[in-house]
C-alpha positions in Angstrom: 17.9 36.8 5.1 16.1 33.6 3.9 14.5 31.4 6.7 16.1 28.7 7.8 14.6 25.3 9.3 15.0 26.5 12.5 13.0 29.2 11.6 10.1 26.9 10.2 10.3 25.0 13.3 9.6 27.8 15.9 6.2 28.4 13.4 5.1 24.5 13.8 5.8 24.4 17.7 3.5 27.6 17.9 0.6 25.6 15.6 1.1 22.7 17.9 0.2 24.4 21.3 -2.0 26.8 20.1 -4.3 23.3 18.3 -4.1 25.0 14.5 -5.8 23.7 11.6 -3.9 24.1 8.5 -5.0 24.8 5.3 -4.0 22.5 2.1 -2.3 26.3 1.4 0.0 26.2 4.3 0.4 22.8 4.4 1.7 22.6 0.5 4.2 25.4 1.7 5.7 24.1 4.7 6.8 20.7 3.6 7.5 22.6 0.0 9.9 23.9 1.6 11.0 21.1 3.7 11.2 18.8 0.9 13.4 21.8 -1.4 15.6 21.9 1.9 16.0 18.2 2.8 19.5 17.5 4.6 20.4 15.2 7.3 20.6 18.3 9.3 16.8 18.8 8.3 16.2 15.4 9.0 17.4 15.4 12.6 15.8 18.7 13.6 12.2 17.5 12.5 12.7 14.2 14.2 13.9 16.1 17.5 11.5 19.2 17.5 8.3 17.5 16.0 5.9 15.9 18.1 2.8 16.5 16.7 2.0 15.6 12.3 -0.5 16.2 9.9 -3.5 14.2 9.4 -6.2 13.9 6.9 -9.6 14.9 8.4 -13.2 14.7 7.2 -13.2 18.2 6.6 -10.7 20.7 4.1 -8.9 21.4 7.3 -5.7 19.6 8.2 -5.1 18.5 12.1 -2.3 18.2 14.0 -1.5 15.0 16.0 0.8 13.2 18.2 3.6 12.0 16.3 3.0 8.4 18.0 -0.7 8.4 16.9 0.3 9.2 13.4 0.9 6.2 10.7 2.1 5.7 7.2 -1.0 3.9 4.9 1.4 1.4 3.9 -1.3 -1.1 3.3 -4.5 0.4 2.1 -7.0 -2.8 3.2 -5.6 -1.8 6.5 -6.5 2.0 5.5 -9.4 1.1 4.5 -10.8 -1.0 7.1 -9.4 1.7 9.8 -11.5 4.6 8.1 -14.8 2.8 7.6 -14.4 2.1 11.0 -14.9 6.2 12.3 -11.2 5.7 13.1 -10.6 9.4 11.5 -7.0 11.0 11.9 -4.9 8.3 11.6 -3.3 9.1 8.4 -0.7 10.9 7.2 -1.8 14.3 5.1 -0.1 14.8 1.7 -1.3 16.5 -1.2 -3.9 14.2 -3.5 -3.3 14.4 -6.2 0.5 14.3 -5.6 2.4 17.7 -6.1 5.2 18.5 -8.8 6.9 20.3 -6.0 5.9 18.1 -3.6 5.8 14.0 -4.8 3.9 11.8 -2.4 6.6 9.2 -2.5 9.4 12.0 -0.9 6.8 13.7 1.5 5.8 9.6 3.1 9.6 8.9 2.7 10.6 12.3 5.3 7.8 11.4 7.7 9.0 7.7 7.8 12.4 9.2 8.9 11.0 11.8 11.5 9.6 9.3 13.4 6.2 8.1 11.5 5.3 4.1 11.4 3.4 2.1 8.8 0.4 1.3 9.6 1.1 -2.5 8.8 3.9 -2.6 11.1 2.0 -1.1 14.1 -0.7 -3.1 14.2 -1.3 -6.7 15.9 -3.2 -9.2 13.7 -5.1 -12.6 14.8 -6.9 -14.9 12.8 -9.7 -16.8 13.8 -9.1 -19.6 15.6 -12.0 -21.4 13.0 -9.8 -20.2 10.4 -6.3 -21.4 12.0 -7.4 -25.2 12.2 -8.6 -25.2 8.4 -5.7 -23.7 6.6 -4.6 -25.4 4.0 -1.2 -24.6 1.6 -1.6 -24.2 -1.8 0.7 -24.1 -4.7 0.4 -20.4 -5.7 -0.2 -21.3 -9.2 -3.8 -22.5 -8.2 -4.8 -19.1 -7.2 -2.8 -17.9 -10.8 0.3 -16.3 -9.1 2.2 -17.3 -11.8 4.1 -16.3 -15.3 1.2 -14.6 -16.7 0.4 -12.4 -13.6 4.1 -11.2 -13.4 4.1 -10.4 -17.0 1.4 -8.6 -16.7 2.9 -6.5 -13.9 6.2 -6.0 -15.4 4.4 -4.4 -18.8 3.1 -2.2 -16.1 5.5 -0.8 -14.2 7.3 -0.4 -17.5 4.9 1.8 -18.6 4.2 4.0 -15.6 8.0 4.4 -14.8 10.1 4.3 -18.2 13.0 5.2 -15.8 12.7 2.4 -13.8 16.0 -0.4 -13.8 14.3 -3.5 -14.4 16.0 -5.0 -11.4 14.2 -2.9 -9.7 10.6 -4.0 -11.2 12.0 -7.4 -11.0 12.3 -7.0 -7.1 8.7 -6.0 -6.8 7.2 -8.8 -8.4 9.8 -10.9 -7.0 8.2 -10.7 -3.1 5.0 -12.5 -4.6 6.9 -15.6 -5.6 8.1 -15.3 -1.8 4.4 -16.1 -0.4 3.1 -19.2 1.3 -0.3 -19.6 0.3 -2.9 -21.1 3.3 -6.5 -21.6 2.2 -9.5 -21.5 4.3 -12.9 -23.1 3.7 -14.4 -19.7 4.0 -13.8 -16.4 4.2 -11.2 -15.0 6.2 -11.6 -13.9 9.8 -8.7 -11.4 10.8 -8.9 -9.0 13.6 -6.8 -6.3 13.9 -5.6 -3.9 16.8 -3.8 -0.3 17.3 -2.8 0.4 20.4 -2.1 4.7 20.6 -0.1 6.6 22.9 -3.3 7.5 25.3 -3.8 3.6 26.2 -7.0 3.5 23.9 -7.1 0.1 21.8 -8.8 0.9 18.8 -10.1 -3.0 16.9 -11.5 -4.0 13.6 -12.5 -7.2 12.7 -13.0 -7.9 9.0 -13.9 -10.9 7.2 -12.4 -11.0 3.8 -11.7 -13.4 0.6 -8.1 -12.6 0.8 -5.8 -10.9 2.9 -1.8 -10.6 2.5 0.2 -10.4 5.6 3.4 -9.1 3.8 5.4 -9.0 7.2 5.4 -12.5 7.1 5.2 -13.4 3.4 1.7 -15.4 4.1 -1.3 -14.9 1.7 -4.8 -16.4 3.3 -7.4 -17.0 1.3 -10.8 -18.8 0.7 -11.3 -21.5 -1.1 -12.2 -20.4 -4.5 -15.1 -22.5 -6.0 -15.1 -22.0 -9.7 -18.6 -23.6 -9.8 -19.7 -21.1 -7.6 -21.2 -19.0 -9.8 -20.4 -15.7 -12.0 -20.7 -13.3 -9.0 -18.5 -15.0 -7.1 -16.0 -15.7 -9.4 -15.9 -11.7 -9.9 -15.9 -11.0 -6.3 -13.3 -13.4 -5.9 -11.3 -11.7 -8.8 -11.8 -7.7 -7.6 -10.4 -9.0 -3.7 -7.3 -10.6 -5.6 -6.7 -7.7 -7.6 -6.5 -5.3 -4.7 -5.1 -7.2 -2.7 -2.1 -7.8 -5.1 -2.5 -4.3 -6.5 -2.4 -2.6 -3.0 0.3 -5.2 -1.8 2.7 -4.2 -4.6 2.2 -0.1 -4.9 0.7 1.2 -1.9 2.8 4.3 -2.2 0.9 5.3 -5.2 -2.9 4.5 -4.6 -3.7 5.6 -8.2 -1.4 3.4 -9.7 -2.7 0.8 -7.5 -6.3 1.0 -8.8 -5.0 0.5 -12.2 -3.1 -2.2 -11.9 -5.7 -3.5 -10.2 -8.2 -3.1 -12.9 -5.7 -5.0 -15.2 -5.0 -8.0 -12.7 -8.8 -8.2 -12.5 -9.0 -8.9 -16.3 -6.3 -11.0 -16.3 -8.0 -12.9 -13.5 -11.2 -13.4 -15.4 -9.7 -14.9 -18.4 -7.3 -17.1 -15.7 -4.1 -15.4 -16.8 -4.6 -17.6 -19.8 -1.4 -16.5 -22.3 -2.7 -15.6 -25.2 -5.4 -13.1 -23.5 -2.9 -11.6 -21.4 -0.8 -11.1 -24.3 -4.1 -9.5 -26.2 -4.6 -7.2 -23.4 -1.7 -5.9 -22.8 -1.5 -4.9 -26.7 -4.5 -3.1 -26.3 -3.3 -0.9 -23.1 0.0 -0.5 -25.0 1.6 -2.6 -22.6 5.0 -4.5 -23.4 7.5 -6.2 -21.3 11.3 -6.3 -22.2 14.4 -8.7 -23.0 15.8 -8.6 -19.7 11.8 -9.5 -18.5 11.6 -12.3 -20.8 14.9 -13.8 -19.2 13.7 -12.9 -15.6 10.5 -14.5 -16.2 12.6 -17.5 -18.0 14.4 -18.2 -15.1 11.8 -18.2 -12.7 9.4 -20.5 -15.2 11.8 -22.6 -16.8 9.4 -25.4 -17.6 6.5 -22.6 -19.5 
């Protein structure tokens, strides 16, 4: 008789009270089989009978941890800022690089219905109060959020997902057309808190060029001074590109530093037309009719 998930759940309640490290092995077979046995009835047992998840950890091993203490990297500046911070064994373990038998996108998709937050959702954020009384709108066009950018994106997802409907890749560029733009005179001052199950408040302050607050559709950023130099201007260019990058395809970190490295080109020649349109010929890049119409409509006047 073939184990059921029943079966697989009596195993995980024994690695949760006896404090077991898994392997990548026995990690990869476990949520294998999960993910080839996915059901609603799956679903609900997991969420019922799991209270502890897998985390990445410093080491090969894998840890086990309350399921409350456990997030989603749903925004990797977050991630980021987290980790350099020693705040180890926050994050969800999957396989890098992702898994045939086991995608990253369906593994984060079955812990987000178990139980398992994003990150970005969890956590409180405050800006300076410095920062507060010098914000400024812009119109996202002066920080190049416009036609160029989106074209550039769209040849992109076109290329790393031929399947994709282009509704859909419309819809993911669409939420940048949804920002408010607020400039600072300097660099941003955000801090961010995570409270966990145990009472412990674990903080991070950072102070950044840009940051995207997609929960409520506000990009901050400092004031870019185009006579500020070469360095900065690059600087300036990398944040925007990861920022945007990250924003757009944090379920797939390597496409996200990709992209990134294209927005980052594009930035440096100002998303001028006729260099976008040269580099995407050189990365084999190309947008579509339906595109051409989207990007139309949105830029009527260009």
């Amino acid at each position: 008789m073939s184990p059921s998930i029943d079966d697989y759940c009596e195993i995980w309640k024994t690695w949760e009270a006896s404090g077991h490290q898994l392997t990548h092995d026995e990690s990869c077979a476990y949520w294998g089989f999960v993910v080839k046995n996915w059901s609603l009835r799956t679903e609900e047992t997991l969420a019922r009978r799991m209270l502890k998840l897998p985390v990445h950890s410093g080491s090969n091993a894998i840890n086990l941890v309350n399921k409350q203490d456990v997030f989603i990297a749903d925004d990797l500046q977050l991630k980021d800022l987290f980790e350099k911070s020693s705040f180890s064994s926050l994050f969800v373990w999957y396989p890098q690089p992702s898994m045939k038998s086991l995608p990253r996108t369906k593994l984060l998709e079955i812990y987000s219905k178990i139980g398992v937050r994003n990150i970005s959702e969890s956590v409180q954020h405050k800006l300076s109060a410095v920062d507060t009384v010098s914000l400024k709108q812009l119109n996202p066009r002066e920080i190049f959020i416009g036609k160029e950018l989106l074209r550039l994106i769209l040849g992109f997802l076109a290329d790393i997902s031929p399947n994709m409907e282009a509704g859909i890749r419309h819809n993911v560029v669409r939420v940048l057309l949804q920002v408010v733009v607020l400039e600072a005179g300097d660099k941003i001052t955000m801090c961010h808190t995570l409270s966990l199950s145990s009472g412990k408040i674990l903080k991070v302050e950072a102070r950044q060029m840009l940051r995207w607050e997609r929960q409520i559709s506000k990009l901050f950023v400092q004031k870019l001074a185009k006579n500020g130099g070469h360095k900065n201007f690059i600087e300036y260019a990398s944040e925007f590109s990861e920022v945007v990058a990250g924003g757009l395809l944090w379920e797939n970190e390597d496409h996200a530093r990709q992209l990134a490295d294209l927005v980052r080109l594009g930035f440096l020649v100002e998303f001028n037309e006729e260099a976008i349109m040269y580099l995407m010929k050189t990365k084999n890049l190309q947008t579509f009719l339906e595109d051409e119409e989207f990007l139309s409509s949105i830029f009527p006047d260009e």
